[in-house]
C-alpha positions in Angstrom: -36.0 -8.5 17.2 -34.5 -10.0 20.1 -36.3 -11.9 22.5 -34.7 -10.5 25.5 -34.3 -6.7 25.9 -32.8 -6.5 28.5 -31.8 -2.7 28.6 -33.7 0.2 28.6 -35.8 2.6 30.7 -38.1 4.0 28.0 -41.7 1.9 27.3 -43.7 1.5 24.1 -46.3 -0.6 22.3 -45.0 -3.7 19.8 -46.6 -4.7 16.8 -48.3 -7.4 18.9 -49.3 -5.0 21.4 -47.0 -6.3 24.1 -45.1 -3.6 25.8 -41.3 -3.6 25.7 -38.5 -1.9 26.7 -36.9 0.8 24.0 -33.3 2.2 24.2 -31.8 5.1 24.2 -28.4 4.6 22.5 -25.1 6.9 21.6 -23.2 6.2 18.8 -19.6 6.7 17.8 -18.6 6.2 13.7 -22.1 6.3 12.7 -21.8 7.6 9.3 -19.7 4.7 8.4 -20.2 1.5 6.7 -21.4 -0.8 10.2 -22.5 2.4 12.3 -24.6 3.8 9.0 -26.3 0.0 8.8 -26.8 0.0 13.2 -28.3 3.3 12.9 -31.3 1.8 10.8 -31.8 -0.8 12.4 -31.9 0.7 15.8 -34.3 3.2 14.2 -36.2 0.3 12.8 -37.2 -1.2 15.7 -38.0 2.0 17.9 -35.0 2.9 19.7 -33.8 6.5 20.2 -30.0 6.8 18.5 -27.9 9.6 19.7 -25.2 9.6 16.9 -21.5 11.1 18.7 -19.7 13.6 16.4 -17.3 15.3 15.4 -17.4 19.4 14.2 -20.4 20.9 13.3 -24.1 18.9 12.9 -26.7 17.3 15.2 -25.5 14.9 17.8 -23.0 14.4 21.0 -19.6 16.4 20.0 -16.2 15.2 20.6 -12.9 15.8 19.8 -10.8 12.7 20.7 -7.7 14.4 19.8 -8.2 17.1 22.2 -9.6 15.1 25.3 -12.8 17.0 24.7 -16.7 15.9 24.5 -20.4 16.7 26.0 -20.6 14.4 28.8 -23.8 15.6 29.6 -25.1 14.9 26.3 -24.5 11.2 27.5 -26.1 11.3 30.9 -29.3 8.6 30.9 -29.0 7.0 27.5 -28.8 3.4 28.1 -26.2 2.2 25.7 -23.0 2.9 23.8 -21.6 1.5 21.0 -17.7 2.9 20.1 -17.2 1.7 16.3 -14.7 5.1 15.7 -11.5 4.8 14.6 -9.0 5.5 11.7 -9.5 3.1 8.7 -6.7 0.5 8.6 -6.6 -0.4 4.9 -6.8 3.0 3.1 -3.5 4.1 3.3 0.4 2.9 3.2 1.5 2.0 6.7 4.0 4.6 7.3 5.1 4.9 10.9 2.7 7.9 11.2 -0.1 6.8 9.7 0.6 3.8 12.3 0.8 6.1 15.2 -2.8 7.6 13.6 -4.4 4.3 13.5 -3.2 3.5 17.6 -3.8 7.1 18.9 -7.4 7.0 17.3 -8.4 4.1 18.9 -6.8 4.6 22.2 -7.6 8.0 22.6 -11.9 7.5 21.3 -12.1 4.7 23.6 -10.3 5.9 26.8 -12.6 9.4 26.2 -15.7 7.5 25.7 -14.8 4.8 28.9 -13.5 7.8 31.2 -16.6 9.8 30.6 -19.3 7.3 30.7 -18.0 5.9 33.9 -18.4 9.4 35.6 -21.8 9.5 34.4 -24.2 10.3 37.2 -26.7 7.9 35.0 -24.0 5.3 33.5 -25.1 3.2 30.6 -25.8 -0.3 31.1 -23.7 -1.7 28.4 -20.9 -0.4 26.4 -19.7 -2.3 23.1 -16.5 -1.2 21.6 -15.2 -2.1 18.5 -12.7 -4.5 18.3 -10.8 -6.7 15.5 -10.1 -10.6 15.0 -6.4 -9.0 14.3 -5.8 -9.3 17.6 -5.5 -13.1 17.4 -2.4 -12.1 14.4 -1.2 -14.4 11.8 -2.3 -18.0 13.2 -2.3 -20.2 9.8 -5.1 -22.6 9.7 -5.2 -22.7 13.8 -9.3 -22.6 14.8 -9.6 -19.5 17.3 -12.2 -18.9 19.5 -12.4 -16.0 22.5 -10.5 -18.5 24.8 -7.3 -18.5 22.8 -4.2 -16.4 23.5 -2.2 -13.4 22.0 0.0 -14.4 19.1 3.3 -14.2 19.6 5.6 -12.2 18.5 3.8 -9.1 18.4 2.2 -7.7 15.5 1.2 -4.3 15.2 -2.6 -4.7 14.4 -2.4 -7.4 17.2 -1.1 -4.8 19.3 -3.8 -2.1 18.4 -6.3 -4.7 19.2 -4.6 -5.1 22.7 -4.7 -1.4 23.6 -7.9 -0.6 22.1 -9.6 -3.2 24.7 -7.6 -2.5 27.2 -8.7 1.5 26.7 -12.5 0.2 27.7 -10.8 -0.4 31.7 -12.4 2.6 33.2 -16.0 1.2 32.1 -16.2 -2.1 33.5 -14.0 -0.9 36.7 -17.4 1.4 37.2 -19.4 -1.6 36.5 -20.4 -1.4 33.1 -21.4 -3.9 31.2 -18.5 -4.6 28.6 -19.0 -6.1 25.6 -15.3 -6.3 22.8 -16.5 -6.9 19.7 -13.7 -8.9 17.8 -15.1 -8.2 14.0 -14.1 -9.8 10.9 -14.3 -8.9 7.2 -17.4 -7.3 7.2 -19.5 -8.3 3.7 -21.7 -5.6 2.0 -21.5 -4.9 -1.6 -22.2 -0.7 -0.5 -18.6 -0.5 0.6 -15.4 -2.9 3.1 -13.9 -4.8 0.9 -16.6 -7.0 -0.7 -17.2 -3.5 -2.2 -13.3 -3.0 -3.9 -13.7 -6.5 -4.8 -16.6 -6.6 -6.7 -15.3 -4.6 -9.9 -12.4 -6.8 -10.5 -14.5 -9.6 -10.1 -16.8 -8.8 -12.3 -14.1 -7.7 -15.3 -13.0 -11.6 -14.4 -9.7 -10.2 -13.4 -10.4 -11.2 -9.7 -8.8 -14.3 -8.5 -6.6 -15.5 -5.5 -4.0 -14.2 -3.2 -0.6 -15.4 -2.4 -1.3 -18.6 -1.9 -5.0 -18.7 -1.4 -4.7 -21.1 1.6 -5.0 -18.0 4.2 -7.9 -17.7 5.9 -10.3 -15.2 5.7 -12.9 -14.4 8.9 -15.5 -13.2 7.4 -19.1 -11.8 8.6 -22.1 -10.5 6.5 -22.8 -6.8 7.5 -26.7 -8.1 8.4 -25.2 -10.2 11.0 -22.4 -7.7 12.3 -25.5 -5.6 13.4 -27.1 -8.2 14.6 -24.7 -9.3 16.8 -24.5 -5.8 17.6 -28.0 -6.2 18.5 -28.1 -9.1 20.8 -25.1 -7.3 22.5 -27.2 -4.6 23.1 -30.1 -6.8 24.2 -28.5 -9.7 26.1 -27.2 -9.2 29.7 -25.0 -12.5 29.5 -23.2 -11.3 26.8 -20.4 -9.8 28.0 -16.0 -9.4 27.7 -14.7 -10.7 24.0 -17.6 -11.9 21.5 -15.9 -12.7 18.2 -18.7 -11.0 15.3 -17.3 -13.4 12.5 -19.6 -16.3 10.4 -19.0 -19.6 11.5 -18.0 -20.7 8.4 -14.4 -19.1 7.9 -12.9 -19.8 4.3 -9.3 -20.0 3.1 -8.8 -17.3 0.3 -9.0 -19.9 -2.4 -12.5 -21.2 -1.5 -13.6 -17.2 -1.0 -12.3 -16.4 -4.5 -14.2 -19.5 -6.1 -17.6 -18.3 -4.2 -17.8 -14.9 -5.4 -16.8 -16.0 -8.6 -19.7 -18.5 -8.9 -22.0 -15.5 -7.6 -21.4 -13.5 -10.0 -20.8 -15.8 -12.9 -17.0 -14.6 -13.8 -14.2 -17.1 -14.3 -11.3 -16.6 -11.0 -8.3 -18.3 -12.7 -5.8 -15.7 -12.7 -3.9 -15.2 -9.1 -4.4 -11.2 -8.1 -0.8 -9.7 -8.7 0.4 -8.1 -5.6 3.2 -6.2 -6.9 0.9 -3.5 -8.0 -0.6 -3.5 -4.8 2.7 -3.6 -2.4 4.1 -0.1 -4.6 0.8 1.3 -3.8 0.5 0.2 0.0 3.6 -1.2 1.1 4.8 -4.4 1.5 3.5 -4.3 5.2 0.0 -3.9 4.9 -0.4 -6.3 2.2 1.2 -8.8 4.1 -1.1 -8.5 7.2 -4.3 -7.3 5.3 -4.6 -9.7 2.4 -1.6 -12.9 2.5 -1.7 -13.4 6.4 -5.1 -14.8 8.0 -7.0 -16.3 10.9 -9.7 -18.6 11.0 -11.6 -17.5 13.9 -15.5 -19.4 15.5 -18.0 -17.4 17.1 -18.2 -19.9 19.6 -19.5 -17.1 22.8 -22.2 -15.2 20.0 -23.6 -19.0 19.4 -23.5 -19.9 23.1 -25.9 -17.2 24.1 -28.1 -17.7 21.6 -27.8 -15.9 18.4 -28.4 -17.2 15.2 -26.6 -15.9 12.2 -28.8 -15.1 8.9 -25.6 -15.9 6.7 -23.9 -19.2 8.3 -22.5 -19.9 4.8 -20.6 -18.1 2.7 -22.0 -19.1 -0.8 -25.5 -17.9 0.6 -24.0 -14.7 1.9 -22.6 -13.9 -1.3 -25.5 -14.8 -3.2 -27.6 -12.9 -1.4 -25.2 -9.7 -1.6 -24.1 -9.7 -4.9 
C-alpha cells in the first residue's frame, strides 16, 4: 500500500492499527482486463469502488453516445479513474470502426470531465486512460513525457491527442489530472500476452517484421499500481507514462517468452495471414511499428515497479 494517501475523506483502522484515509472511487471500463484487476485491488485494500456502467446492473449509468449519465451518483466520491473505450486491436481498421475507436474516447472522457467538474463535491483526482501511441512510430528514439508529438500525424497518435485533450474541463475546474500513457499491458488472463501464449507454446510463435521494433511494455501488477500511486500521490500529476523501464525490441521479447515457456522461437510470425484478417493498417501500427518509451515521471515520484525486467515479468506470468 502506498505510503502517502493523500485522498480521501472516509477514515478506518490498518492492519497496524494506524488510522488512514480510505477512498471512495468511480470507475469507468471496470469489467475489463486493467479496470477488472484495479477493482480488486481497490477492494483489497479497503476502498469503496463505484463501478460506472452501461445498461442494466449495479453502478453509476451512462450512455456516452447519448450525452447521458447520473451525475449525482458521482457527487462526493473522491476519485475517478476513465479506462473506457473501444478496443483498438479487435477489429480491421475500417474508416468506421476508426470513427468508433475516436468518438468513444472523446465522447466518455468529455462526459466524465464536463460532469465531474460541475460536481458540487468534485473529486480530487481524475486519471484517464491514455496510450504510449501518442508518441507514434519513433524507431529506437528513448521517449519520456517531455518529448513531442510525432510528426506526420498518425491516427492512434491522433486519438491519443483528443482523448487528453477531452480531460480540459477537469483541470480548468481544478482537478487533479493525471494522463495515463499505457503500454502493452502483460497478463496471461487476456491483452495480448494472452493471444500470444498459444502460439507460443505450439512453438509456432516467433518474431515480427523485423523484430528490431520496440515494444513498451508494462506488467498488469504494475499498470495498477501505478494506477495506485496516481490515486494516492498529489505530485503526480499531467502525463505519467505506465510502461516498465525496460522496453525490448520485438526480437529480445520473442526470445524471452520463448525461454519462459521452454518453446523454440525460430520461425518469423507470417503476417500475411494476419494483414487479410486485419488490414494492412493495423498491423502496421499494432505489431511492425514501435516506441521505446521510460517511465521517467512514475520513477521520479517514487514508485517502484514489481516487474523492472522483462524476463522476470514473464517468468512470473507464464
Amino acid at each position: 500500500m502506498p505510503a502517502n494517501r493523500s485522498v480521501g475523506h472516509t477514515v478506518g483502522p490498518t492492519v497496524l492499527g494506524i488510522e488512514e484515509a480510505l477512498m471512495k472511487v468511480a470507475i469507468t471500463g471496470s469489467n475489463g482486463l486493467i479496470g477488472s484487476a484495479l477493482v480488486a485491488a481497490l477492494e483489497a485494500r479497503g476502498d469503496t469502488v463505484l463501478r460506472v456502467v452501461r445498461g442494466d446492473g449495479d453502478g453509476i449509468h451512462w450512455d456516452p453516445e447519448r450525452g447521458t449519465i447520473d451525475a449525482a451518483g458521482l457527487e462526493g466520491v473522491d476519485a475517478v479513474v476513465h479506462l473506457a473505450g473501444e478496443g483498438i486491436g479487435e477489429k480491421r481498421w475500417t474508416p468506421e470502426q476508426k470513427q468508433k475507436i475516436l468518438d468513444s474516447r472523446v465522447k466518455g472522457t468529455t462526459l466524465i470531465a464536463t460532469t465531474i467538474a460541475n460536481l458540487g463535491r468534485r473529486p480530487s483526482v481524475f486519471v484517464s486512460a491514455s496510450a504510449i501511441g501518442w508518441y507514434g512510430n519513433r524507431g529506437d528514439e528513448v521517449l519520456t513525457e517531455e518529448s513531442g508529438p510525432p510528426s506526420p500525424d498518425e491516427f492512434l497518435a491522433e486519438v491519443c491527442r483528443e482523448w487528453e485533450a477531452a480531460t480540459a474541463p477537469a483541470e480548468a475546474a481544478g482537478i487533479r489530472t493525471v494522463h495515463l500513457r499505457t503500454g502493452i499491458v502483460l497478463s496471461a488472463s487476456g491483452g495480448a500476452l494472452g493471444r500470444m501464449l498459444t502460439p507460443f507454446k505450439l512453438g509456432l510463435g516467433g518474431r515480427i517484421a523485423s523484430g528490431r521494433q520496440y515494444m513498451s511494455w508494462i506488467a498488469l501488477d504494475d499498470e495498477i499500481g501505478a494506477i495506485l500511486h496516481a490515486l494516492d500521490h498529489a505530485e503526480v500529476e499531467g502525463v505519467i507514462n505506465a510502461t516498465a523501464p525496460s522496453p525490448a525490441t520485438n526480437s529480445e521479447f520473442t526470445a524471452a517468452l520463448g525461454t519462459a515457456l521452454h518453446r523454440p522461437t525460430r520461425l518469423p510470425t507470417p503476417l500475411l495471414p494476419v494483414k487479410a484478417l486485419y488490414g494492412k493498417e493495423l498491423v502496421q501500427r499494432l505489431l511492425v511499428d514501435g516506441q521505446r518509451v521510460l517511465p521517467t515521471r512514475l520513477e521520479m515520484t517514487g514508485y517502484q515497479f514489481r516487474y523492472p525486467m522483462l524476463e522476470g515479468a514473464l517468468r512470473a506470468l507464464v
